[in-house]
BALOBA-1460 file (C-alpha; in Angstrom, 3 decimals):
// residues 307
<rec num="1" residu="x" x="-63.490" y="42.088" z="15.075"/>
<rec num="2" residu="x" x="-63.778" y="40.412" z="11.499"/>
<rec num="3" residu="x" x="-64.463" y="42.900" z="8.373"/>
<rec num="4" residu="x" x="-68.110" y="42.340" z="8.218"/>
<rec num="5" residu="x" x="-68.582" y="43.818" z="11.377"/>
<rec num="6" residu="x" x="-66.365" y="46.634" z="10.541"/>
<rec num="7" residu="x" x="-68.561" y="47.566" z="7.600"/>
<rec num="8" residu="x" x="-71.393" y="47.638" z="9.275"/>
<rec num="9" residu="x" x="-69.915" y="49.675" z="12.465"/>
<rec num="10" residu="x" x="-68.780" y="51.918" z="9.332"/>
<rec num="11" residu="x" x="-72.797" y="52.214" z="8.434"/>
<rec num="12" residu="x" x="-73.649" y="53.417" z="11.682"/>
<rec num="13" residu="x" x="-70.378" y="55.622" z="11.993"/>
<rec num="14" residu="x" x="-71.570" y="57.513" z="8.399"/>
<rec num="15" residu="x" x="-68.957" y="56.239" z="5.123"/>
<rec num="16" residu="x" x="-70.498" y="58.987" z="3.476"/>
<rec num="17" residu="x" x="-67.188" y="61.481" z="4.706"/>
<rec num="18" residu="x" x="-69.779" y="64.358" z="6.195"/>
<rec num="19" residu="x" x="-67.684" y="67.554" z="6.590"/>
<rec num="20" residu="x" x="-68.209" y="67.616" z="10.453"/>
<rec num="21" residu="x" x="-67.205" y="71.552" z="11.401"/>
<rec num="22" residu="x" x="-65.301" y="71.943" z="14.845"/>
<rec num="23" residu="x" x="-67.530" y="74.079" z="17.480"/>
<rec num="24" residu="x" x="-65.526" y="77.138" z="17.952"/>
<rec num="25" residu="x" x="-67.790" y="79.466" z="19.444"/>
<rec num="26" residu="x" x="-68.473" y="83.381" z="19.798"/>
<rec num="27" residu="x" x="-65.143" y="83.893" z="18.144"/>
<rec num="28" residu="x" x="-64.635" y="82.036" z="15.106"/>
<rec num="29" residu="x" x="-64.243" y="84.573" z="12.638"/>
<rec num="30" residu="x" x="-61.233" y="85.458" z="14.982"/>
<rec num="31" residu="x" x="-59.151" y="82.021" z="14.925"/>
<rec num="32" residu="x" x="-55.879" y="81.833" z="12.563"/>
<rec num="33" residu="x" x="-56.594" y="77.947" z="12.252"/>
<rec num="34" residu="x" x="-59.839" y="76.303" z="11.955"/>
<rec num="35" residu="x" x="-60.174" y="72.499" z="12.002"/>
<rec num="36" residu="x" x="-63.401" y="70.468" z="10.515"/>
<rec num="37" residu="x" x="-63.612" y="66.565" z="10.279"/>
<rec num="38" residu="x" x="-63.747" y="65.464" z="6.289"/>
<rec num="39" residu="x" x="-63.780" y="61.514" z="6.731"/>
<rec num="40" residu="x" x="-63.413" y="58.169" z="9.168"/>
<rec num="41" residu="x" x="-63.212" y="55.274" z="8.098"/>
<rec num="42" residu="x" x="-61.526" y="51.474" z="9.116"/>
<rec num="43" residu="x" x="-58.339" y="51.062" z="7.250"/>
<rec num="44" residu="x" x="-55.078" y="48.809" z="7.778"/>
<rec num="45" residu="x" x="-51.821" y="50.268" z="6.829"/>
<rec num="46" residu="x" x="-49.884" y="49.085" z="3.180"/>
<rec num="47" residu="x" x="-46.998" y="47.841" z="2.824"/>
<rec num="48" residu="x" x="-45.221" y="46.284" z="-0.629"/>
<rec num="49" residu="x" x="-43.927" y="42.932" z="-0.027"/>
<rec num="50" residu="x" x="-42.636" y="41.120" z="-3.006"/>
<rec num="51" residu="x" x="-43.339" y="43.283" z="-5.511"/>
<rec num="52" residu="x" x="-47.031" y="43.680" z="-4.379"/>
<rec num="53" residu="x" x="-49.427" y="46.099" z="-2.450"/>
<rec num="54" residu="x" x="-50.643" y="44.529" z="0.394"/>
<rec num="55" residu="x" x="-52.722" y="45.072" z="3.319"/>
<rec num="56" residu="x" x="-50.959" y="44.500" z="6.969"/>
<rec num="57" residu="x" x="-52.760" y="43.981" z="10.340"/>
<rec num="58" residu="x" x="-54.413" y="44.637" z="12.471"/>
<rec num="59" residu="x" x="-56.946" y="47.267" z="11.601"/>
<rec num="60" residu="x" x="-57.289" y="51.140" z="12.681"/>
<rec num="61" residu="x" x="-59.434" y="53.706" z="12.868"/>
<rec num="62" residu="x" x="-58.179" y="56.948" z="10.563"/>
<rec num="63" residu="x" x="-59.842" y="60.331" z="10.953"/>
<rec num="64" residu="x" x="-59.189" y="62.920" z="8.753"/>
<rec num="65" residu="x" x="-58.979" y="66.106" z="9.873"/>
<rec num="66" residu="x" x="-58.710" y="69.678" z="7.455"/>
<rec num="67" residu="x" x="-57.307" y="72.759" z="9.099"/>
<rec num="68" residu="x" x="-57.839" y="75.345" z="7.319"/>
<rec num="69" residu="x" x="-55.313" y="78.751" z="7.891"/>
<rec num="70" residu="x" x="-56.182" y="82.552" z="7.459"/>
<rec num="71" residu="x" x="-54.023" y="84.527" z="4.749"/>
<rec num="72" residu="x" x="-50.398" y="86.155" z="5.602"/>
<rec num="73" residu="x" x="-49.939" y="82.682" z="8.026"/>
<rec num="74" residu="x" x="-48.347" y="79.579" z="6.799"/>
<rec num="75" residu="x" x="-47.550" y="75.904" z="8.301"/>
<rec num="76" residu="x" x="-44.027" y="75.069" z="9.514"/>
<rec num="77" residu="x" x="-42.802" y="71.687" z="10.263"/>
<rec num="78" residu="x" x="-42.776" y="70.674" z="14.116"/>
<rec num="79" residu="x" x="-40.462" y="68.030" z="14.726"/>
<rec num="80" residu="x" x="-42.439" y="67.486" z="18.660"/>
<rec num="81" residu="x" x="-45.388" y="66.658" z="16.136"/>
<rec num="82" residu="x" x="-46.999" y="63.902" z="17.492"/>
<rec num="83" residu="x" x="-50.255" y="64.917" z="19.241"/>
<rec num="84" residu="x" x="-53.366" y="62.894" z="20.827"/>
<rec num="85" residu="x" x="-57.457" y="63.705" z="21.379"/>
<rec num="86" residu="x" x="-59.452" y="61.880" z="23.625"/>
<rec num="87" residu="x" x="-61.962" y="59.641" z="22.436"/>
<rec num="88" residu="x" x="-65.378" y="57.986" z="23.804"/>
<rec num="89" residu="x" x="-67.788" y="56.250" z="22.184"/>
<rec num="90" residu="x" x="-71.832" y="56.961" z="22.648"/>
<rec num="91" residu="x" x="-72.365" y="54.287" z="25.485"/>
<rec num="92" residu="x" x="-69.705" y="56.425" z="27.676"/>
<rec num="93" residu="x" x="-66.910" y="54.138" z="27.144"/>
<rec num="94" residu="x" x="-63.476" y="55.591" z="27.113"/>
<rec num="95" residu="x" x="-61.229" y="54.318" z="24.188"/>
<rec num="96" residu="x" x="-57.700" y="54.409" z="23.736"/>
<rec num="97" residu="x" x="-56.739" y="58.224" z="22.438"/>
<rec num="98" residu="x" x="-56.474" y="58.766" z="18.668"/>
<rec num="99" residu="x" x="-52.347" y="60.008" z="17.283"/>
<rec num="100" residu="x" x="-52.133" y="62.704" z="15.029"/>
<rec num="101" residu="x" x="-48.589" y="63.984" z="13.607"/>
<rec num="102" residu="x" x="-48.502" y="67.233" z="12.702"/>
<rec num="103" residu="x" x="-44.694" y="66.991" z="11.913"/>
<rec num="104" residu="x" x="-45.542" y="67.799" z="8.286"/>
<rec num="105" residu="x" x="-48.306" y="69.538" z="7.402"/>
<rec num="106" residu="x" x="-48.436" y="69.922" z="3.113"/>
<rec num="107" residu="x" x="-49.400" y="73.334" z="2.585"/>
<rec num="108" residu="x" x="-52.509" y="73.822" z="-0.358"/>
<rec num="109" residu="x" x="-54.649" y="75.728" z="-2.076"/>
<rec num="110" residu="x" x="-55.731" y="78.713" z="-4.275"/>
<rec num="111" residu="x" x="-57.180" y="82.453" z="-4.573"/>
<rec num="112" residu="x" x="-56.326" y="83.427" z="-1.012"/>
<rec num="113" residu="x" x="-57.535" y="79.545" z="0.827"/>
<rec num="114" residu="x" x="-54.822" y="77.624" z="2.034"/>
<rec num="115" residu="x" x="-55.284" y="74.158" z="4.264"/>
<rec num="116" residu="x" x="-53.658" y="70.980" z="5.037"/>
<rec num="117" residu="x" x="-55.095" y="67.869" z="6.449"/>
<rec num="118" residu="x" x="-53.861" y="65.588" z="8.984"/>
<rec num="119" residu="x" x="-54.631" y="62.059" z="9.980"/>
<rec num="120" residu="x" x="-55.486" y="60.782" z="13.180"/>
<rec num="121" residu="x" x="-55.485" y="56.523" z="13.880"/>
<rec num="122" residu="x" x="-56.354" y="54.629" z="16.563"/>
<rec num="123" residu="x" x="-55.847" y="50.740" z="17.143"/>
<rec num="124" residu="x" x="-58.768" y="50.343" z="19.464"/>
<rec num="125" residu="x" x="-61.741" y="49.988" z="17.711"/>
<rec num="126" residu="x" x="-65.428" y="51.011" z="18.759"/>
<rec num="127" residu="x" x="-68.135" y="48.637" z="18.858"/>
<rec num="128" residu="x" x="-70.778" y="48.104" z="15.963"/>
<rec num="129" residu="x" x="-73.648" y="48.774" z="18.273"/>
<rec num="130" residu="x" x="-72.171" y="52.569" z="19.044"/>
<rec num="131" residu="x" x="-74.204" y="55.937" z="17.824"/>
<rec num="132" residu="x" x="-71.319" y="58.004" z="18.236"/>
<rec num="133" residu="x" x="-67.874" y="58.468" z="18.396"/>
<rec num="134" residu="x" x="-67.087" y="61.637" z="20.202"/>
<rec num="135" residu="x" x="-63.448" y="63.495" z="20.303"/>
<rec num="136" residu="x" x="-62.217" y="65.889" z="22.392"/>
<rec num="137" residu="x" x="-58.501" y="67.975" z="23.106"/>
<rec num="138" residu="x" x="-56.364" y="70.362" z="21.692"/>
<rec num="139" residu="x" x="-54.408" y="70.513" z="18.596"/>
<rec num="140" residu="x" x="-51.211" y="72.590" z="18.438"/>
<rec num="141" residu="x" x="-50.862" y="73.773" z="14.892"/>
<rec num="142" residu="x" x="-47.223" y="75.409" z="14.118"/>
<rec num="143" residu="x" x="-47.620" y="78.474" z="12.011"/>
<rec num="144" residu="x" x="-45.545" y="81.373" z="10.579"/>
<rec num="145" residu="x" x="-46.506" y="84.880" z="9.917"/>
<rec num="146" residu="x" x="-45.444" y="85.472" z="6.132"/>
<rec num="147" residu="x" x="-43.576" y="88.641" z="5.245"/>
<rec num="148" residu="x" x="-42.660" y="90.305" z="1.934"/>
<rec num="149" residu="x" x="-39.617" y="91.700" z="1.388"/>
<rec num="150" residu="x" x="-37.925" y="95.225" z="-0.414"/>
<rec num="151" residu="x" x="-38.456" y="94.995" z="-4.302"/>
<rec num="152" residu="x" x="-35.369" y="94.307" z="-6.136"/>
<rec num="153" residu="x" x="-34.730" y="94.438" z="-9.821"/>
<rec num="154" residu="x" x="-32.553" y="92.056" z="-12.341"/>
<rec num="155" residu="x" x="-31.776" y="92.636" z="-15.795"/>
<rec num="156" residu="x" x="-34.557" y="90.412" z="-17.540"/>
<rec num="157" residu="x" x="-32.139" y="87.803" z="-19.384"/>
<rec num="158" residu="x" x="-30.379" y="84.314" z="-18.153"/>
<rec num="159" residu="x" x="-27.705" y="84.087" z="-15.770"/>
<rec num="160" residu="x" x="-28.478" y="87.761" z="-14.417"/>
<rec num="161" residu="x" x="-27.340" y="87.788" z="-10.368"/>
<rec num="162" residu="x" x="-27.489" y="89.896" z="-7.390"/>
<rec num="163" residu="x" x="-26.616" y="89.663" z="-3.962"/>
<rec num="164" residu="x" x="-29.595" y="90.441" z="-1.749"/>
<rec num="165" residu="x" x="-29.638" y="91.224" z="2.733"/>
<rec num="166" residu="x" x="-31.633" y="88.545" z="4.086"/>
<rec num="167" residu="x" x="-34.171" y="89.683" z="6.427"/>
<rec num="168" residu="x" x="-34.594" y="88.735" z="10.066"/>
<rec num="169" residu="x" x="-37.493" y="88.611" z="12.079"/>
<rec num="170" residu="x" x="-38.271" y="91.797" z="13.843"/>
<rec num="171" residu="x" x="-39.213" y="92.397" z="17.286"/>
<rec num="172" residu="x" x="-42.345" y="94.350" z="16.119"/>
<rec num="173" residu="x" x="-45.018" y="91.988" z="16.679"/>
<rec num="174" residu="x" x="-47.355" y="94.520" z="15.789"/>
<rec num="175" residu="x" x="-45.783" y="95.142" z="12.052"/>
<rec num="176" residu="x" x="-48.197" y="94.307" z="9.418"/>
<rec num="177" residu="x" x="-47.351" y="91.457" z="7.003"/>
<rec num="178" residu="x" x="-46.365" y="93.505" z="3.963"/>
<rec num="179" residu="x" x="-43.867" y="95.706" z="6.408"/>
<rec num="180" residu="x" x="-40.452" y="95.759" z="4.748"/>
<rec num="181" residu="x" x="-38.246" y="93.912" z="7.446"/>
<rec num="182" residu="x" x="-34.250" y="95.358" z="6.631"/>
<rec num="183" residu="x" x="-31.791" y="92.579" z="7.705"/>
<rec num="184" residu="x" x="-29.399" y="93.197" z="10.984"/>
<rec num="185" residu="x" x="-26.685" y="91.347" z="10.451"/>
<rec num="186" residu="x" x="-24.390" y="90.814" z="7.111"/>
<rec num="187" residu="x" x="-26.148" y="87.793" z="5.988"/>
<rec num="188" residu="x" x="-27.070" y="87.704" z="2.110"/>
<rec num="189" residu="x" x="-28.338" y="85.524" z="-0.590"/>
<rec num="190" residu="x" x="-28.094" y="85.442" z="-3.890"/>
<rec num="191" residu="x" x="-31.248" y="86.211" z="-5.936"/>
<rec num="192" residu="x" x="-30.745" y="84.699" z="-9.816"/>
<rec num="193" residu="x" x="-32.557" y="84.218" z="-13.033"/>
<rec num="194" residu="x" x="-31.472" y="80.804" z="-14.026"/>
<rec num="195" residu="x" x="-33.601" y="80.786" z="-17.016"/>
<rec num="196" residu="x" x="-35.526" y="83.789" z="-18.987"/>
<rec num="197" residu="x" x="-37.421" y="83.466" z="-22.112"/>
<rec num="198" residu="x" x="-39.903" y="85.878" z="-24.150"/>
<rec num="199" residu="x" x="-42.487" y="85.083" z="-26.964"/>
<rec num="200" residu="x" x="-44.515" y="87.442" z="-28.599"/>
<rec num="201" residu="x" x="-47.579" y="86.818" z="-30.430"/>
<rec num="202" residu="x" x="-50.550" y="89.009" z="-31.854"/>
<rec num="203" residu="x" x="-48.896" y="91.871" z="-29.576"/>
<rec num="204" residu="x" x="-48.604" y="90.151" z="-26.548"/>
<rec num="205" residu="x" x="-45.387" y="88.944" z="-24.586"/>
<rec num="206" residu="x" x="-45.290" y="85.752" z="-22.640"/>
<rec num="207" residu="x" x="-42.504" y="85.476" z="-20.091"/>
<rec num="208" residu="x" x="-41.033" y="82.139" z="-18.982"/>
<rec num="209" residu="x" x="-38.435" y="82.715" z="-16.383"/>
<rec num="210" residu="x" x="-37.486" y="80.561" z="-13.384"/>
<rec num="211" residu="x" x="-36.425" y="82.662" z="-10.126"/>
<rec num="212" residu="x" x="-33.599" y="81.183" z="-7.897"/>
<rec num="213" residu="x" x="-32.335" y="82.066" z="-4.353"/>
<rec num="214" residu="x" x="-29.558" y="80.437" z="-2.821"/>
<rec num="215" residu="x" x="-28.594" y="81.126" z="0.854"/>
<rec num="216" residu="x" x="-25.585" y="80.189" z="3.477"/>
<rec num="217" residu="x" x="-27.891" y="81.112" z="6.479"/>
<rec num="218" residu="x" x="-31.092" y="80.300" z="8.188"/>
<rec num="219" residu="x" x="-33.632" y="81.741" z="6.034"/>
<rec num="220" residu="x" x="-37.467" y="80.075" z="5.651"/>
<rec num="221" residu="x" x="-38.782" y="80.949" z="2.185"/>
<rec num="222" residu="x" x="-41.996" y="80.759" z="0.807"/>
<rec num="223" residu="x" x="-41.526" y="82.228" z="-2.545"/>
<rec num="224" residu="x" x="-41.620" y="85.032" z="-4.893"/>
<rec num="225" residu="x" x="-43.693" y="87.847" z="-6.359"/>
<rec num="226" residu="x" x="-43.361" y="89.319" z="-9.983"/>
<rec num="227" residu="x" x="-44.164" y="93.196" z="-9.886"/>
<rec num="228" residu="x" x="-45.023" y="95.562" z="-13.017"/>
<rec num="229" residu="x" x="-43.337" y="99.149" z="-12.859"/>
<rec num="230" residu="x" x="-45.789" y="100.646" z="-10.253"/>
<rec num="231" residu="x" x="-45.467" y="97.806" z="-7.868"/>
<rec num="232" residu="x" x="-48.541" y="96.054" z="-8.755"/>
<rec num="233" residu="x" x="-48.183" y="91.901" z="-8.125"/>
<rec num="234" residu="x" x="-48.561" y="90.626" z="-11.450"/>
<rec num="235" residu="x" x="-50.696" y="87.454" z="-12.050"/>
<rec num="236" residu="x" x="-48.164" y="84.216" z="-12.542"/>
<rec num="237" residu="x" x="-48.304" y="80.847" z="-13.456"/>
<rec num="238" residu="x" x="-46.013" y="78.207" z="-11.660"/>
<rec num="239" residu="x" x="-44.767" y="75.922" z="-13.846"/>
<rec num="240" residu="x" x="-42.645" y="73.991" z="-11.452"/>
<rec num="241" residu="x" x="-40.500" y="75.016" z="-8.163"/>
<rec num="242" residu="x" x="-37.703" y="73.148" z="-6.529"/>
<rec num="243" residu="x" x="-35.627" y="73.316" z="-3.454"/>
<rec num="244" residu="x" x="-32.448" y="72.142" z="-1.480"/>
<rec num="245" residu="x" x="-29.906" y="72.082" z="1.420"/>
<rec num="246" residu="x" x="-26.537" y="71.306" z="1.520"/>
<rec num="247" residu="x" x="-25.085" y="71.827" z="4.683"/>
<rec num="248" residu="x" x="-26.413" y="75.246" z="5.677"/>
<rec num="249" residu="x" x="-27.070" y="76.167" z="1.854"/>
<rec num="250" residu="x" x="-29.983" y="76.440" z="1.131"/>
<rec num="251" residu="x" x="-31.246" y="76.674" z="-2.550"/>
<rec num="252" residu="x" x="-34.961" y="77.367" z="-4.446"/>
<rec num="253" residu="x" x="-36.337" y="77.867" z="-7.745"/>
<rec num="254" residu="x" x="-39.708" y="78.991" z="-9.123"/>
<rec num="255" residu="x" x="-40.371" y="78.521" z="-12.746"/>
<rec num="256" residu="x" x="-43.427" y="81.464" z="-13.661"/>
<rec num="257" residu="x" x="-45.188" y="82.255" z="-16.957"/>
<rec num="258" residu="x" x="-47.261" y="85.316" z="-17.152"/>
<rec num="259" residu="x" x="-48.042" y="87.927" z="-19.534"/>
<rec num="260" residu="x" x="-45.529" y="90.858" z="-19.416"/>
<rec num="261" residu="x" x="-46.853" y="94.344" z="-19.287"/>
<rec num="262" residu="x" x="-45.745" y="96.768" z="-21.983"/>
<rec num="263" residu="x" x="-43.265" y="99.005" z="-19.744"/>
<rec num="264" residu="x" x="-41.568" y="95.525" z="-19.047"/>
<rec num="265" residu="x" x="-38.539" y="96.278" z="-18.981"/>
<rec num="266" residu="x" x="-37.014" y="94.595" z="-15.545"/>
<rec num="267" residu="x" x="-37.853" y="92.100" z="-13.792"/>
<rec num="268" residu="x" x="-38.914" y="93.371" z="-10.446"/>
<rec num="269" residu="x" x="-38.946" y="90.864" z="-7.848"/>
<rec num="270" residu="x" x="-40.032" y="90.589" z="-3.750"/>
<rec num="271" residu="x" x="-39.337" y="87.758" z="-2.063"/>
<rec num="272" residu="x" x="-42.177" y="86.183" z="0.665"/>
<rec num="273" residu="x" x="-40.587" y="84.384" z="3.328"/>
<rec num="274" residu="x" x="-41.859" y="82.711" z="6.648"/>
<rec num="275" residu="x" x="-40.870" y="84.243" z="10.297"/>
<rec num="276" residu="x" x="-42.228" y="81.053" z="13.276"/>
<rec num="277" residu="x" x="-44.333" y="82.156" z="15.727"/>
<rec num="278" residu="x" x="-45.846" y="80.223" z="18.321"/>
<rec num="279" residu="x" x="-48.170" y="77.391" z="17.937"/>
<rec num="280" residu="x" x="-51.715" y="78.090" z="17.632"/>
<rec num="281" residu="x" x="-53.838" y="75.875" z="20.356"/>
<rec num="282" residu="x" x="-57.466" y="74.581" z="18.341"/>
<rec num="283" residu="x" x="-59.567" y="73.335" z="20.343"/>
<rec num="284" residu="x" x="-61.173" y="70.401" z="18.936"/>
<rec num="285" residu="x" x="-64.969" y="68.574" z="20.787"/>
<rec num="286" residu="x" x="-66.881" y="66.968" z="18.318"/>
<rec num="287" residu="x" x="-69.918" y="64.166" z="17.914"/>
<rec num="288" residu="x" x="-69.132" y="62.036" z="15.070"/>
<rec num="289" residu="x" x="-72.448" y="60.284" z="14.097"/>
<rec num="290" residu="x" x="-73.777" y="59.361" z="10.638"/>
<rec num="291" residu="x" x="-74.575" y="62.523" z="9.038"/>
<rec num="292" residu="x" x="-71.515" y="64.203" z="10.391"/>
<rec num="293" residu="x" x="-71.057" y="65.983" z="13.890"/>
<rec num="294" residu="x" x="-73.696" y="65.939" z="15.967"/>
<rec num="295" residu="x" x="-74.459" y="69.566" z="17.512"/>
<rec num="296" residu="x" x="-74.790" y="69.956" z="21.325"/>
<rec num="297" residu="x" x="-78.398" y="70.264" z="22.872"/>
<rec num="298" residu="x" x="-78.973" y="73.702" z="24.346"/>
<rec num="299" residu="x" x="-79.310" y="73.458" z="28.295"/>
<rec num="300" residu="x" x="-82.616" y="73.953" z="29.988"/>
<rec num="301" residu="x" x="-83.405" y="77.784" z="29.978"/>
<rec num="302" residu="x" x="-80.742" y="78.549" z="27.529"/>
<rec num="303" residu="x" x="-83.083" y="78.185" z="24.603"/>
<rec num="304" residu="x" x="-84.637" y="80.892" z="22.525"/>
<rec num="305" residu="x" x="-85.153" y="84.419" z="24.088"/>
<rec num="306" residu="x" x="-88.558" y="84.833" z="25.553"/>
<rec num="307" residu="x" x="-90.615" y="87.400" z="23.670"/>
């Protein structure tokens, strides 16, 4: 297939990246992962060679797919990530099934939305003459429940240190995600300011202090929560977070700046961290045309409700 067929298979396939929403059903507002469609579009993968960007062939079909995860859950690396969906094209034809990796899904978002998008190519591509590209399977998205932790407090100045129980996950699959989960075994970390800083101006106190914990057993962390004196989460701004492993050490840091209270007189801290549960299965069947997905006709007699 040369390029100017491509483009114009990309005309009738719709460039213009409609958000195409997965049909979920009765029970959407129930699912812990949602997947929508945001683009497709021909591509060929790039490699540097010499010194340059350049494109290599031959030429694929890339979907791109958001998922889109409900609060207190998290994504966790898979390392069985790679995944397929079925594909046809409008004229019935059965093309070869698109890859997906899900082996590491980059975590985003803000005020309480969190996502990650995957990719999905396919070598075969569809004809230009096609209306429709439809796919069809399941995804299995790994997740984690997050948990928050006991409240501990450090003296607010650099180098300050404390040895901490790490939790475990519980067998109480019915304990709500702010449940305090006390560790079982002798496993600790150690919980550190590494830096701590306060300016004052017209009144008000600006913290800067980046949080550490360093570890010596399994332990999945997400990261940490600055408290006032009556355990309210106080509003932070990350300035920059880091992490490690050495062997089985484990290391992060968050760097924060917020506003300090006037009873500010600790820093209070509670650590979120991730406990793996099982993958969630989404179901994925969706039209692809050129306005987006392209919703299913009602059957005959399933219309609207006679009046």
């Amino acid at each position: 297939m040369n390029r100017k067929s491509v483009v114009n298979m990309l005309l009738v396939l719709g460039v213009a990246a409609a958000v195409c929403p997965v049909a979920w059903g009765e029970e959407e507002v129930e699912k812990p992962v949602k997947a929508r469609f945001t683009s497709v579009k021909v591509a060929s993968e790039e490699l540097w060679m010499n010194g340059q960007l350049e494109e290599s062939s031959p030429l694929q079909l890339v979907f791109e797919i958001r998922l889109d995860i409900k609060p207190h859950l998290s994504f966790q690396r898979n390392f069985d990530s790679i995944q397929y969906l079925e594909m046809t094209d409008s004229s019935g034809r059965k093309l070869a099934p698109v890859e997906f990796n899900l082996g590491y899904l980059y975590q985003q978002g803000y005020d309480g939305e969190a996502y990650a998008c995957v990719f999905g190519k396919v070598g075969e591509l569809p004809l230009p003459d096609v209306a429709w590209l439809r796919l069809k399977g399941m995804l299995k998205v790994p997740v984690a429940r997050l948990v928050t932790g006991p409240v501990y407090e450090l003296v607010p100045k650099k180098g300050t240190e404390m040895h901490v129980p790490l939790p475990r996950e519980t067998d109480d699959k019915t304990a709500a995600p702010e449940d305090i989960v006390v560790a079982g075994d002798p496993s600790t970390g150690r919980l550190f300011l590494d830096e701590y800083e306060v300016v004052e101006k017209e009144g008000k106190k600006t913290v800067t202090a980046e949080i550490g914990l360093k570890t010596d057993a399994p332990f999945e962390l997400e990261g940490f929560q600055v408290l006032d004196a009556k355990d309210a989460v106080l509003k932070t701004d990350l300035r920059g977070s880091s992490s490690g492993r050495s062997g089985e050490s484990r290391r992060w840091t968050r760097s924060f700046r917020f506003e300090a209270p006037k009873d500010f007189s600790k820093m209070r801290i509670r650590m979120v961290y991730r406990v793996p549960v099982e993958s969630v299965a989404v179901p994925v069947d969706a039209k692809i045309g050129m306005r987006g997905e392209i919703p299913e006709e009602p059957e005959k007699g399933k219309g609207r409700e006679r009046r």
